[in-house]
Every structure is written in structure tokens, then in C-alpha cells.
LOLUMKE-954618 format. One record per residue (C-alpha): z, y, x. Coordinates in steps of 0.25 Angstrom, whole numbers, padded with zeros to 4 digits, always signed. Layout:
ZYX ...
//
This chain:
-0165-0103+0113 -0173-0092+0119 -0187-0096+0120 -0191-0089+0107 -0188-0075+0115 -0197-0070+0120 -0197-0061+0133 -0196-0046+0135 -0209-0041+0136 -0207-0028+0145 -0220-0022+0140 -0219-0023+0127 -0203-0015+0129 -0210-0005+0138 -0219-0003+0124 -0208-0004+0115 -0199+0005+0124 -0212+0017+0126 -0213+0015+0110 -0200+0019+0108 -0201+0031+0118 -0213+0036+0113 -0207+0036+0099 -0195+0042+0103 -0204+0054+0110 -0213+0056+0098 -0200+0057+0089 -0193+0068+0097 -0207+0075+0097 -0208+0074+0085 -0196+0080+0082 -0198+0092+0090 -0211+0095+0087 -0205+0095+0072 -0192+0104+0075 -0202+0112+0084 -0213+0113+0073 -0207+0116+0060 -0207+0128+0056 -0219+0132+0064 -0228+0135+0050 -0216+0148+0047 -0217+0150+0063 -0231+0150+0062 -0230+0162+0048 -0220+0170+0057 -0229+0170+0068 -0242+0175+0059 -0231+0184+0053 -0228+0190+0065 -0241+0190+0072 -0246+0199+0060 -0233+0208+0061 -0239+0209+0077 -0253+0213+0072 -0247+0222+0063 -0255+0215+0053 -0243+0218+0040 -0251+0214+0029 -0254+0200+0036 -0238+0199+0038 -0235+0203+0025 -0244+0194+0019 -0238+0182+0028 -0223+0188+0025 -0227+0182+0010 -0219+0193+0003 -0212+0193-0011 -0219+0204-0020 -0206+0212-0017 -0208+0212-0004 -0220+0222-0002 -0230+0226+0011 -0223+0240+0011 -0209+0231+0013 -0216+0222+0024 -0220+0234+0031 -0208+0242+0033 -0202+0228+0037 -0213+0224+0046 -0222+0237+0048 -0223+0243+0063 -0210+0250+0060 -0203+0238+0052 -0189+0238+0048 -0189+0222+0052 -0198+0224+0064 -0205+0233+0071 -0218+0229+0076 -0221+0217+0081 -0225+0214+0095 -0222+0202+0098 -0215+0190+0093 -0212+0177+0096 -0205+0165+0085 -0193+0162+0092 -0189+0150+0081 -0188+0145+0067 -0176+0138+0059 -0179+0132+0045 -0170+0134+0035 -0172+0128+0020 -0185+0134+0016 -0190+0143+0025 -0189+0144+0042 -0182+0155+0048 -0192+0160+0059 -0187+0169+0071 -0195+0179+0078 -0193+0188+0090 -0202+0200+0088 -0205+0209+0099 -0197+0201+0111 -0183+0207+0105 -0181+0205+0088 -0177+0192+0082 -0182+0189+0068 -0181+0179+0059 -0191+0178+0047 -0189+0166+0035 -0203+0157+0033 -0203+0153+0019 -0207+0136+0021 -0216+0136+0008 -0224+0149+0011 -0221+0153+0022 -0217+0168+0019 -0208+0175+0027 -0195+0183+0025 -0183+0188+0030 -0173+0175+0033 -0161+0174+0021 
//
């Protein structure tokens, strides 16, 4: 009745057993590279943003900020300028995280070691605005 069956191979369940750890592993990597990683383009386009602001280069930022026409570089610099009614000049910075939300990503900043800001990266373009 049981001469057909064959016995366990202890190798081949070593193989099968590393196989399904190795795949296991590769899937939760995976997974937090991807939760880690995914909004790293908008990241990356604050980070310029920022940097520029840093330089105190405002046309580069301007044209990185993707303005509507109503929006206009006069209207950027008393936002942004050295003496900016959103920031003051910028030191330093650091991204502190991003959260998606429908089409765009809500990107958080901490400027100069003490102000939090949050900026909305449109996914398509990747312009910036103020968050809705």
C-alpha cells in the first residue's frame, strides 16, 4: 500500500523551506522600498525647490513652483523673497515626510531647524502649490 511513496528528502525541504524564506524576505522589501520610495519624484522637486530658495536663486524657484499666469514673480517674491510673508530666508532645510492624497503629494518641510511647511506636488507636473 505504501511502496509508491516515496521518502522525504531532507534536502530538497531544506531548498523548499529557504525558497519560501527567500520569498517571503523579497516581498517585505519590496514592500518597504515601495512605501519608502513613492513619492520620491515630488521629494526630489521640493528638494530642488528648496535648495534654489537656499541659493537665493528666486527666478530658478519660480520657474520650478510652475505658476499659473495669475501668479506672477513680483507675487513669488513677496511670498518667498529674503523678507517673504511665507518664509524668511532659507538656511536650511530638511524633508521631514510626504503623504499622497488623490492627485498630488503633500510634502513636509522643516526650514531653518524650527518652521514646518507643508507644499502640495501636483503628480502629472510636478508643480508646487500651497496644500487645499
Amino acid at each position: 500500500m505504501f511502496d509508491n511513496i516515496k521518502p522525504i528528502d531532507p534536502r530538497a525541504e531544506r531548498r523548499r523551506r529557504q525558497v519560501i524564506i527567500i520569498a517571503a524576505f523579497a516581498a517585505m522589501l519590496a514592500g518597504y522600498l515601495y512605501y519608502e520610495y513613492k513619492n520620491y519624484p515630488e521629494e526630489r522637486t521640493v528638494n530642488h525647490f528648496f535648495e534654489a530658495l537656499k541659493n537665493q536663486d528666486y527666478r530658478k524657484a519660480y520657474e520650478i513652483w510652475k505658476p499659473s499666469s495669475s501668479y506672477t514673480f513680483k507675487d513669488f517674491s513677496q511670498d518667498w523673497g529674503p523678507n517673504g510673508a511665507v518664509q524668511d530666508r532659507v538656511i536650511q532645510f530638511h524633508i521631514t515626510g510626504s503623504t499622497e492624497r488623490g492627485s498630488g503629494v503633500v510634502v513636509r518641510v522643516r526650514v531653518n531647524g524650527k518652521d514646518d511647511l507643508s507644499l502640495w506636488v501636483e503628480k502629472k507636473d510636478k508643480s508646487l502649490s500651497f496644500p487645499p
